[in-house]
KOLNUKE-375066 format. One line per field, with one value per residue (C-alpha): residue number from 1; residue in three letters; x, y, z. Coordinates in steps of 0.05 Angstrom, whole numbers, plus 5000, padded with zeros to 4 digits. Example, Ala and Ser with C-alpha at 12.3 -4.5 7.8 and 13.67 -1.06 7.14 Angstrom:
! KOLNUKE-375066
num	[1/2]
residu	[ala/ser]
u	[5246/5273]
v	[4910/4979]
w	[5156/5143]
This chain:
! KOLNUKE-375066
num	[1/2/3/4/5/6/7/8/9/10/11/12/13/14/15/16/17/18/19/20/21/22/23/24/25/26/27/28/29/30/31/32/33/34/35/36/37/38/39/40/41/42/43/44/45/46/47/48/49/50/51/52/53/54/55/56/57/58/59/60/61/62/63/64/65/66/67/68/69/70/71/72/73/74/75/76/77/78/79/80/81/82/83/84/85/86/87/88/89/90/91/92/93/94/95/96/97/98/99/100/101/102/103/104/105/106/107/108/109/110/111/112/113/114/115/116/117/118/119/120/121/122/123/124/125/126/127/128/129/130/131/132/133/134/135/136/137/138/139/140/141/142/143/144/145/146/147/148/149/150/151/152/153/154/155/156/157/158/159/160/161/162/163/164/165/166/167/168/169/170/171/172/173/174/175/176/177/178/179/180/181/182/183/184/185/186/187/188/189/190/191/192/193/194/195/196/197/198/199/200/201/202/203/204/205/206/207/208/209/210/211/212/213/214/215/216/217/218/219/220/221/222/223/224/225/226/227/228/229/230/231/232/233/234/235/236/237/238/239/240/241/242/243/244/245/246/247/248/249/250/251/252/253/254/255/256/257/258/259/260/261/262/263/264/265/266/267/268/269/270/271/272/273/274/275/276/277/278/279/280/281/282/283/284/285/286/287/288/289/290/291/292/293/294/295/296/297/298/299/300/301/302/303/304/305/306/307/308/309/310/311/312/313/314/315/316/317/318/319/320/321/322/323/324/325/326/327/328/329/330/331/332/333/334/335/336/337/338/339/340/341/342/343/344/345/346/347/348/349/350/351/352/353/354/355/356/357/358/359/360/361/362/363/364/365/366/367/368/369/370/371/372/373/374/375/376/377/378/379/380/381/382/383/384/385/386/387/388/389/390/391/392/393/394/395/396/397/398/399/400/401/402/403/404/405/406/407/408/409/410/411/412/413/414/415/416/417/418/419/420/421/422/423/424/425/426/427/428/429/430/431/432/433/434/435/436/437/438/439/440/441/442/443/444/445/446/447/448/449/450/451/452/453/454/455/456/457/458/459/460/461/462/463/464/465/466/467/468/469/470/471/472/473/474/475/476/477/478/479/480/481/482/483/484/485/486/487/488/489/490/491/492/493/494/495/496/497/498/499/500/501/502/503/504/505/506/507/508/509/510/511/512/513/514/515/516/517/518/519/520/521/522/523/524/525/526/527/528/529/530/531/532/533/534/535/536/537/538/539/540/541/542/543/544/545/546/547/548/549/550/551/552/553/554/555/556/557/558/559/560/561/562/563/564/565/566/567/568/569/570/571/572/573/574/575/576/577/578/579/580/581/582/583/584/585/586/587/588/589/590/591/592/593/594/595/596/597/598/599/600/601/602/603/604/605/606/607/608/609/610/611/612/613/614/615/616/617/618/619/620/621/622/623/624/625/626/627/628]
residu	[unk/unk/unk/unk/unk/unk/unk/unk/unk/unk/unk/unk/unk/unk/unk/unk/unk/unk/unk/unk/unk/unk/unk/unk/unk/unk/unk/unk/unk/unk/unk/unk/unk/unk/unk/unk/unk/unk/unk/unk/unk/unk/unk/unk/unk/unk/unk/unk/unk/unk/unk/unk/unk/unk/unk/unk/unk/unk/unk/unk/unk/unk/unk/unk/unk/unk/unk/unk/unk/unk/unk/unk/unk/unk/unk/unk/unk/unk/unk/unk/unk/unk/unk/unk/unk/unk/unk/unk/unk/unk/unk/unk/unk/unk/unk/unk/unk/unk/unk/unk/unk/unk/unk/unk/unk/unk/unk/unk/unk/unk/unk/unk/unk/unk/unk/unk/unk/unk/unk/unk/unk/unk/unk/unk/unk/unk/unk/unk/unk/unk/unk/unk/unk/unk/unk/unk/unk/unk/unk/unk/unk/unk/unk/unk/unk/unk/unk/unk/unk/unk/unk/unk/unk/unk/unk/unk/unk/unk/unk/unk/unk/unk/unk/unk/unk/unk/unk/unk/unk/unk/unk/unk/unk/unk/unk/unk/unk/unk/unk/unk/unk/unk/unk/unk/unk/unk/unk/unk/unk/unk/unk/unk/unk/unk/unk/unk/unk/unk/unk/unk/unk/unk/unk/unk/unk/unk/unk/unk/unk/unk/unk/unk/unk/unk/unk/unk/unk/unk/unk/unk/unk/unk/unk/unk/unk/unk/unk/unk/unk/unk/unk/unk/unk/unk/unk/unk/unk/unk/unk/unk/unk/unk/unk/unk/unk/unk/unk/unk/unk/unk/unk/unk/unk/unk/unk/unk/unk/unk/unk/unk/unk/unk/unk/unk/unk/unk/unk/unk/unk/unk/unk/unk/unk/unk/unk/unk/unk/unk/unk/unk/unk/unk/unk/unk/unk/unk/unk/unk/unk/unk/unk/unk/unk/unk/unk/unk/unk/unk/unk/unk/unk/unk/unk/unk/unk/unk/unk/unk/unk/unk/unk/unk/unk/unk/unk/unk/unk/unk/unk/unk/unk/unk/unk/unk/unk/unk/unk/unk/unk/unk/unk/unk/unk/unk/unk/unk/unk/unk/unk/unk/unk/unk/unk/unk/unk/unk/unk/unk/unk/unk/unk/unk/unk/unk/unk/unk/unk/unk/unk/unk/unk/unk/unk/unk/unk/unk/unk/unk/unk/unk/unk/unk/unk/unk/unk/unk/unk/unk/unk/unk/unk/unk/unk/unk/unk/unk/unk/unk/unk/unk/unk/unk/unk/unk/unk/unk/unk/unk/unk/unk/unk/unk/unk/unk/unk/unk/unk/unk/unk/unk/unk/unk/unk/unk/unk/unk/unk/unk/unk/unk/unk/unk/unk/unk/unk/unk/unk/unk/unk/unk/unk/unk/unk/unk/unk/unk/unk/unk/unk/unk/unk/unk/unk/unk/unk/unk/unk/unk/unk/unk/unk/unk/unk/unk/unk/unk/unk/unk/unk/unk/unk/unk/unk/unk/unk/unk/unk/unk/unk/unk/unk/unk/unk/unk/unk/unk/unk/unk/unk/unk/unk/unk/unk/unk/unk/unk/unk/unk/unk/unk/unk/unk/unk/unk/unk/unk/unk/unk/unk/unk/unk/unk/unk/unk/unk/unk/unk/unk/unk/unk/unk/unk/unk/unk/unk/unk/unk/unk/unk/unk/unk/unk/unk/unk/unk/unk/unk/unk/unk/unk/unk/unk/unk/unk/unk/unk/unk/unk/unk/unk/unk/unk/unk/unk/unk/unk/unk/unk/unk/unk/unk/unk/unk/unk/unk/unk/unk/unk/unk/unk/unk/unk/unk/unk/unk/unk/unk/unk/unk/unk/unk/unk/unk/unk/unk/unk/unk/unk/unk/unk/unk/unk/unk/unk/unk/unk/unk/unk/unk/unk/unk/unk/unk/unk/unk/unk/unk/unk/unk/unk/unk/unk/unk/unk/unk/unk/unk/unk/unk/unk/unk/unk/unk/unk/unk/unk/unk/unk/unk/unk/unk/unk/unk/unk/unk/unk/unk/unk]
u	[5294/5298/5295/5329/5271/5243/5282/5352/5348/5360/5429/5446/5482/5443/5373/5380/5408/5355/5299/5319/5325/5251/5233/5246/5224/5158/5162/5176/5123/5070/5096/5083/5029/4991/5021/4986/4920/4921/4932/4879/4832/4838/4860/4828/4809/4882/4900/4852/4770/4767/4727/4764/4729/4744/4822/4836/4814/4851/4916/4929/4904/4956/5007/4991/4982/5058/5046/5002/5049/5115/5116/5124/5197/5211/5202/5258/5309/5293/5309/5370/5409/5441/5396/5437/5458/5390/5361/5419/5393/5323/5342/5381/5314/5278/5328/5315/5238/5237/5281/5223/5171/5211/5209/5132/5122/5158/5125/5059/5064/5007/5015/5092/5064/5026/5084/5118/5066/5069/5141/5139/5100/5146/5202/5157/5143/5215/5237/5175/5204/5264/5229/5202/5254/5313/5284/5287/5356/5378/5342/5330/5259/5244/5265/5211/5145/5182/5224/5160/5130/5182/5187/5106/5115/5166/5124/5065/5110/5135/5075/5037/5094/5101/5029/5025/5086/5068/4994/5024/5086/5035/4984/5045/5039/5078/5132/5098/5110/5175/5179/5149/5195/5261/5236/5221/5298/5328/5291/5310/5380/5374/5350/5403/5453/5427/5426/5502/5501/5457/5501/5509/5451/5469/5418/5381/5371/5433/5417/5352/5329/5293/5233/5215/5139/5122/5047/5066/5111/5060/5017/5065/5080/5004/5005/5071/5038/4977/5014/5020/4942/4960/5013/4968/4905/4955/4977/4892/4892/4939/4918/4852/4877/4899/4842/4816/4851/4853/4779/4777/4838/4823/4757/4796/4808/4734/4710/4743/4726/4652/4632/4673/4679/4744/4810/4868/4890/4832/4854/4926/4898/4855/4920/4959/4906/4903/4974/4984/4940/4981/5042/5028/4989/5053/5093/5045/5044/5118/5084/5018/5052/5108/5156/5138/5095/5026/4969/4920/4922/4893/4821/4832/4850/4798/4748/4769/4771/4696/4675/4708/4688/4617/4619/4651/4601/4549/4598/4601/4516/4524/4566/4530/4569/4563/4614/4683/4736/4808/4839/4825/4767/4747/4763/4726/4668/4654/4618/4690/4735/4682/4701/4777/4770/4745/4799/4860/4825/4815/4889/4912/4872/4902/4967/4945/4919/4971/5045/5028/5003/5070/5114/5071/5085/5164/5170/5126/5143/5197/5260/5283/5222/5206/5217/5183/5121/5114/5117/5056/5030/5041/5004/4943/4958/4952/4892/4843/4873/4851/4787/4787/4792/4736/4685/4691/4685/4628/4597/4597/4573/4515/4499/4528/4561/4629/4607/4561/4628/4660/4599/4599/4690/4667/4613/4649/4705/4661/4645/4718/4736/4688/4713/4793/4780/4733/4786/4844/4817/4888/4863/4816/4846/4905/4864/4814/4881/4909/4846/4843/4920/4904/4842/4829/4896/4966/5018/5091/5120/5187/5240/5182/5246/5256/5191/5221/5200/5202/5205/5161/5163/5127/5099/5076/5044/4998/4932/4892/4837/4796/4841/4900/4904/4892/4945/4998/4973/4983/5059/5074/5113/5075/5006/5002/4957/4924/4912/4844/4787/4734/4685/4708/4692/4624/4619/4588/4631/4707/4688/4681/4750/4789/4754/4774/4844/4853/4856/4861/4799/4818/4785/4806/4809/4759/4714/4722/4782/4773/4774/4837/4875/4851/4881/4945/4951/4927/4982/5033/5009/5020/5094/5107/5085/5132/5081/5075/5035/5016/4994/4967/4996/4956/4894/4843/4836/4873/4817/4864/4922/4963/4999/4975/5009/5032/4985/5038/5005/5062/5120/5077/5066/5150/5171/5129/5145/5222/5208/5247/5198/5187/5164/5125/5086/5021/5028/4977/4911/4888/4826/4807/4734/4741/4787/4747/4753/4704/4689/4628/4643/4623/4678/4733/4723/4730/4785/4831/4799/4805/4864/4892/4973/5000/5054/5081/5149/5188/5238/5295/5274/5292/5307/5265/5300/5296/5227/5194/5134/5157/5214/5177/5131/5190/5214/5147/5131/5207/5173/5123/5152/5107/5056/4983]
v	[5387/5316/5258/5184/5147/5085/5042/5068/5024/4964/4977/4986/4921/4946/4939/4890/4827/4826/4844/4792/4740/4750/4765/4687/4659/4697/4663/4597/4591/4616/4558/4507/4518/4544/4479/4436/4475/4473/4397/4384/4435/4410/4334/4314/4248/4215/4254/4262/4250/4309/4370/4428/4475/4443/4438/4501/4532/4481/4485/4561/4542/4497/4539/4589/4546/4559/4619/4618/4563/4595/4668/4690/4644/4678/4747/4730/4700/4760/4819/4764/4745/4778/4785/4763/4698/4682/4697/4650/4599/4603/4593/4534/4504/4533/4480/4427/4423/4437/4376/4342/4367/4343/4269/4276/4305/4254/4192/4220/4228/4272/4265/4291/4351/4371/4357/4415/4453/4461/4460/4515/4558/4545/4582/4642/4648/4651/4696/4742/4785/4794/4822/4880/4891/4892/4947/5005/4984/4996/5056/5126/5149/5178/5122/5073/5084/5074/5019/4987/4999/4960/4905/4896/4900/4856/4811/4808/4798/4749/4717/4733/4706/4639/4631/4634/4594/4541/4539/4531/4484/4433/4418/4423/4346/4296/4331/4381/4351/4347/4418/4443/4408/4421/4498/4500/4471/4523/4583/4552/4549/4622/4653/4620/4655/4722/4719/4710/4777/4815/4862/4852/4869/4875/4841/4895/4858/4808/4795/4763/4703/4657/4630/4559/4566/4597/4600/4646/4684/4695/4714/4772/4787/4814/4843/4885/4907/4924/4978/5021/5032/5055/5002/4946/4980/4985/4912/4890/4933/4896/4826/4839/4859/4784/4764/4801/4783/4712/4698/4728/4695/4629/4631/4640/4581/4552/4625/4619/4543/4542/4617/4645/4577/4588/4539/4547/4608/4647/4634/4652/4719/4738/4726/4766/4827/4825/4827/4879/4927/4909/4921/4984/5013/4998/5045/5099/5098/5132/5189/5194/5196/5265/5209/5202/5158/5174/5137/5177/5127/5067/5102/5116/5042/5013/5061/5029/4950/4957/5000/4943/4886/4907/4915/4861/4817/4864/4849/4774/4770/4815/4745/4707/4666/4592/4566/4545/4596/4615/4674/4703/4679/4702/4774/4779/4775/4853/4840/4806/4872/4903/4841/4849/4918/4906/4858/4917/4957/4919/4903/4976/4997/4942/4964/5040/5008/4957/4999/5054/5008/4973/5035/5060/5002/5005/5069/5074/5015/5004/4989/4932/4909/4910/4836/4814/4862/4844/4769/4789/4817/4757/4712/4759/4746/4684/4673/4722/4680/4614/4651/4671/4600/4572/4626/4601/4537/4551/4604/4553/4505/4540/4551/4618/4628/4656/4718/4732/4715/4775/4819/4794/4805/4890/4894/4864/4904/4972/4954/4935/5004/5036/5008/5020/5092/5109/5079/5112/5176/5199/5149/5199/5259/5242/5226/5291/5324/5279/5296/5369/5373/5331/5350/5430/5453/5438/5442/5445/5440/5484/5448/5410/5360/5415/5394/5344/5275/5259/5301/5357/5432/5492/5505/5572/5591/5657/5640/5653/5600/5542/5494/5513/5459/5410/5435/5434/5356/5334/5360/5332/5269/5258/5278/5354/5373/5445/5504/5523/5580/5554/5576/5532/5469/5492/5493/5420/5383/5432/5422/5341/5342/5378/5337/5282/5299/5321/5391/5446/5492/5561/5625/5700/5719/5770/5718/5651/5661/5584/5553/5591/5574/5499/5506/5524/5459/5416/5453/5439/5368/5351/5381/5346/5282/5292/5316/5370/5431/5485/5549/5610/5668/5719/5692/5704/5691/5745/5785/5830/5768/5817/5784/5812/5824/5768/5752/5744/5669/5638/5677/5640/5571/5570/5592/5545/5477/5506/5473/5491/5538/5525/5585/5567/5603/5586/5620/5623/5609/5677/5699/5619/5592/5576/5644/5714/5780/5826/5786/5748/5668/5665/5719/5686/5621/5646/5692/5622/5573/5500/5478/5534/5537/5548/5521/5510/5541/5524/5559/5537/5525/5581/5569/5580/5638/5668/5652/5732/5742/5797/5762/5702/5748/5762/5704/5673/5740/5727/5656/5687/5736/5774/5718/5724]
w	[4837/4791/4828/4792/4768/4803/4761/4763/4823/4791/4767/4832/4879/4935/4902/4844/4855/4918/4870/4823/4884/4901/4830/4811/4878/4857/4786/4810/4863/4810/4750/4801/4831/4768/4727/4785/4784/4707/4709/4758/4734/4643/4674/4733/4725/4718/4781/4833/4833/4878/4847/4800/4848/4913/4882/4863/4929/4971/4933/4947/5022/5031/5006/5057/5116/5126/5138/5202/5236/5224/5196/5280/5284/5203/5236/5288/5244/5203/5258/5285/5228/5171/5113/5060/5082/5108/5038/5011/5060/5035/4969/4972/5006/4944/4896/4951/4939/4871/4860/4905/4855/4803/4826/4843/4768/4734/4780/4773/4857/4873/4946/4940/4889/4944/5000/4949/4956/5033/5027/4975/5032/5081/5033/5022/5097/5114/5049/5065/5135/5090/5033/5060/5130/5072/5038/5095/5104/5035/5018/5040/5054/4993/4959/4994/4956/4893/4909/4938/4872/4837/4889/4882/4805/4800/4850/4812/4736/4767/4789/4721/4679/4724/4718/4641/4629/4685/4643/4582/4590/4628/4568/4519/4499/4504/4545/4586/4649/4643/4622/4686/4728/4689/4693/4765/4780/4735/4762/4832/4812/4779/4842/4876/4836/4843/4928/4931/4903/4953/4998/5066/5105/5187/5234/5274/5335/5334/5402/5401/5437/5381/5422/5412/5417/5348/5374/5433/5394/5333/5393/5423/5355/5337/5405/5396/5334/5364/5404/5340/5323/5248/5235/5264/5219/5156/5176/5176/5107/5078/5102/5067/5003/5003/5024/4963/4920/4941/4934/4867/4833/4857/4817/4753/4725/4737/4713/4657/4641/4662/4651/4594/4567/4554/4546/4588/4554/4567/4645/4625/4596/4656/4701/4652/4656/4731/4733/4696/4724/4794/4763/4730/4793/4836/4798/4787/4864/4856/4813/4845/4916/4899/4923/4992/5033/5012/5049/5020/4956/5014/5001/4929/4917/4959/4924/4860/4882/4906/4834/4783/4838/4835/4753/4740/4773/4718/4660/4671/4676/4617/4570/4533/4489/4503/4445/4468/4455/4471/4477/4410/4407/4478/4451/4396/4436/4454/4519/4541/4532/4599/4631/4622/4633/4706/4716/4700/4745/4801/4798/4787/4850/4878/4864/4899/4959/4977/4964/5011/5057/5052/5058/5118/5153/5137/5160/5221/5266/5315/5266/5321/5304/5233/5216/5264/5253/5178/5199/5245/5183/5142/5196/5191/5111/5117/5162/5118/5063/5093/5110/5031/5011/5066/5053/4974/4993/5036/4981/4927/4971/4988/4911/4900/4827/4814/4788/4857/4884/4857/4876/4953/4960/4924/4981/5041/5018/5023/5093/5111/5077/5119/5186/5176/5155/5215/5264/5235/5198/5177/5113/5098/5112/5071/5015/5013/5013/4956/4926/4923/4901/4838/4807/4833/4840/4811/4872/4874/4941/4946/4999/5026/5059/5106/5145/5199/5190/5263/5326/5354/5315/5302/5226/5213/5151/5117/5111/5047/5041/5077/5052/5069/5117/5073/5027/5077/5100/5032/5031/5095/5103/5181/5203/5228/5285/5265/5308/5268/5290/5323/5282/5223/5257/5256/5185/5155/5110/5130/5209/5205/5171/5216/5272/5233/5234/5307/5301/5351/5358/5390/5404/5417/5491/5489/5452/5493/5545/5567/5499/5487/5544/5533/5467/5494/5535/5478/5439/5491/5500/5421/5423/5487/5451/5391/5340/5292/5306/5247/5271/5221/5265/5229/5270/5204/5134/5099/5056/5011/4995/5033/5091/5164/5226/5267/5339/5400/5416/5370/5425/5479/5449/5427/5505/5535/5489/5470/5394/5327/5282/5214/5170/5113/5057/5007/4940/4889/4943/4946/4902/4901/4906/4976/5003/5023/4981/4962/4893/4896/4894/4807/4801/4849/4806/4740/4756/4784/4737/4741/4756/4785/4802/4872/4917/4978/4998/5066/5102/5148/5221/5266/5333/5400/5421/5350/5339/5343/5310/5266/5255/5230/5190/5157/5132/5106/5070/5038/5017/4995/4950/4897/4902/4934]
């Protein structure tokens, strides 16, 4: 079945003017600030006798500070107000301080530039519940990843295009000061427009008492979210992408200046790069994903930001040039192209790791709730981004160059990888199953939407292969617990993976009568608790591709939990690397090949009292058709 692309979204009322509305608020933050960092960085002396480095870390600190001391009372409003009048509201504050920033530019005020600066921060934190709470509102869950992926590439356009025309309307002599602030009022004014468009969006908790004490309610916020261990983990995740990407775009323009020895349009291209690579990962998120919320990118993105982190830090010993240049000059030099090469990457990856991230948080947390969770989520934001800015400071301080910068963000980031996917290992999972799907097999999933996306049920399935589980993870919307044989967990690399992902072990009666029992409660335990068991009722791996006999334990497990069944079939798996036959291994892989074709069908669910198992043999041999 064709699904609208990504982008028919923004001819629509309900997605549009509302991208547009954070689109320019993105734009406009990015034009000022960079215009200020540009000026202070190129011009220092007339403004301030603080240092370029010391500036351009404290600016994007400030900025943020909002953040910690107010995102917990944005959450409320959020979650208590209706969304389209409160983004109105937000933007008429936008025009307020922009006309402040105006005054400050033309008086040559640094002290009020920086007053906008704050004030700026304190429009993002209140604009930044509503960004991502409007969206599960407005679309359906399939539509999530890929409106995510717009919202993040708009986001980051945004940001690169305010950063390139804020850098180059500053030096533009004798007016560019004037130009900056004229801009920064019209894209205030712009964004203004576009809000009274946005449709109405109903408050999900009109009811809410706003508490006075944003310190106690940041607090209970965090602590709420701690409740959901993925969320809050997805919530850390995304907190240290910032923090990522914080420490290394603040070293641009000194990077660029002092390293590259570049003018301000060898910054503007770096920005541009980065950018770039954000916005294009975002949207291949939609594609990579099969449309639905797929964490197992997180790992794939973080594997990236470390790989480009650590060679960019090579590329950059790796320069040599020492003659000023700008940005045609800057690329004629062939040991800059590695450079920029690392910089698209590490914002593609970027773009992998941080839209799931997003769309796992939007779907998984308490919808009451969600306003105030991503507000939670921007206070961690903005405390690893604080911490981003002080451990710079500190770093460069202590001697450290830009480039061993970028080397220590790709090794803490290993280790911070590390720790998130050994406390949730769903990460993990998801992505070994991403994996396999992508690069050994080609998978179509047939009616995969019939696989409830909440509530407790029953998948059956034929069982052809050792990764069969894995296969049926990756087409899942929700993690599946899987009743496996006992044996398999045994085996080194397949039995830490279905430890990993919280799988059932069982044994025949005649064979370990207490392990099989226990299985039975654990099975009843994870339907009690709402999840999603998958069983393989044939009880082994099929040696012929022909489908055996159903075992009674799937009559027992549906009378005791009372669960809707969900029949299910593999085509294509049989005769694979990794199924049994009487072929040796060579001759199994060169009969499938690389890349060999298979897919997943699903049936209707059949109810309790239906659910036989030669009745439910049945129906998956029907999904299965002619296929092995």
């Amino acid at each position: 079945m064709s699904h609208p692309n990504q982008f028919s979204l923004l001819s629509q009322r309900r997605f549009a003017p509302f991208f547009w509305t954070q689109f320019l608020g993105a734009f406009n933050d990015n034009l000022f600030k960079t215009a200020l960092m540009v000026i202070l960085t190129y011009d220092a002396l007339s403004w301030t006798t603080l240092s370029p480095s010391l500036v351009t870390n404290l600016i994007p600190g400030l900025f943020i500070l909002p953040y910690v001391l107010f995102s917990a009372t944005a959450g409320q409003f959020a979650d208590k107000y209706e969304k389209a009048g409160l983004a109105r509201f937000v933007k008429w504050m936008e025009l307020a301080i922009m006309l402040a920033a105006g005054a400050g530019w033309m008086t040559h005020t640094l002290w009020l530039l920086v007053a906008a600066v704050v004030g700026m921060g304190v429009h993002s934190t209140l604009f930044g519940p509503v960004k991502y709470a409007y969206l599960p509102q407005q679309l359906s869950p399939e539509e999530l990843i890929g409106g995510n992926g717009v919202i993040e590439m708009g986001t980051f356009v945004g940001i690169l295009l305010g950063e390139i025309l804020g850098a180059v309307l500053v030096v533009h002599q004798p007016y560019g000061i004037a130009l900056v602030a004229g801009a920064t009022v019209l894209t205030a004014l712009l964004g203004l427009a576009a809000s009274y468009r946005i449709p109405l969006t109903p408050a999900p908790a009109p009811e809410l008492k706003i508490s006075r004490n944003p310190l106690a309610e940041s607090i209970r916020n965090i602590a709420f979210s701690r409740k959901n261990k993925v969320v809050f983990l997805a919530m850390l995740g995304n907190s240290w992408f910032w923090f990522y990407g914080a420490l290394i775009l603040a070293q641009f323009p000194v990077y660029a200046k002092d390293y590259l020895h570049g003018d301000h349009s060898v910054f503007v291209l770096l920005l541009t790069v980065f950018s770039l690579g954000v916005g294009s990962g975002s949207l291949l998120c939609e594609r990579l994903s099969g449309r639905k919320v797929e964490i197992g990118l997180v790992p794939f993105g973080s594997i990236g930001l470390s790989l480009f982190g650590l060679d960019l830090y090579f590329a950059s010993l790796g320069y040599h040039n020492t003659a000023a240049v700008d940005f045609a000059g800057l690329l004629a030099q062939h040991a800059s192209w590695r450079i920029l090469f690392d910089v698209l990457m590490i914002g593609m990856f970027g773009g992998f790791f941080i839209v799931p991230l997003f769309a796992l948080i939007q779907t998984r947390c308490d919808p009451q709730h969600i306003s105030r969770t991503i507000a939670g989520m921007n206070i961690l934001n903005a405390l690893f981004m604080v911490a981003a800015a002080g451990v710079a400071i500190v770093l460069l301080g202590q001697g450290f160059t830009i480039p061993q910068l970028f080397l220590v963000t790709a090794v803490l980031n290993a280790l911070v990888a590390l720790y998130i996917f050994s406390l949730v290992p769903e990460f993990l999972m998801r992505f070994l199953a991403w994996l396999l799907i992508h690069t050994v097999h080609r998978v179509k999933c047939i009616d995969a939407e019939r696989i409830p996306a909440e509530g407790a049920a029953v998948l059956v399935c034929n069982h052809v292969s050792y990764v069969d589980a894995i296969v049926i993870g990756a087409a899942s919307p929700r993690p599946i617990r899987f009743v496996m044989d006992h044996r398999i967990f045994k085996l080194p690399l397949l039995g830490w993976i279905f430890r990993t992902a919280r799988a059932i072990p069982i044994a025949p009666a005649k064979e370990d009568p207490w392990l099989m029992e226990k299985a039975y409660v654990d099975i009843a335990q994870a339907l009690h608790e709402g999840d999603l068991v998958c069983i393989f009722p044939e009880g082994r791996l099929t040696s012929t591709g022909e489908l055996n006999e159903f075992k009674g334990g799937i009559a027992k497990i549906v009378a005791r939990s009372q669960v809707p069944v969900i029949p299910m079939a593999l085509r294509g798996l049989w005769g694979h690397l990794l199924s049994r036959g009487a072929e040796n291994v060579f001759e199994r892989t060169f009969r499938t090949g690389w890349r060999s074709r298979l897919a997943l069908a699903v049936g209707h669910p059949v109810a309790p009292q239906d659910a036989t198992p030669e009745r439910l043999r049945e129906q998956v041999l029907a999904l299965r058709g002619g296929w092995k």
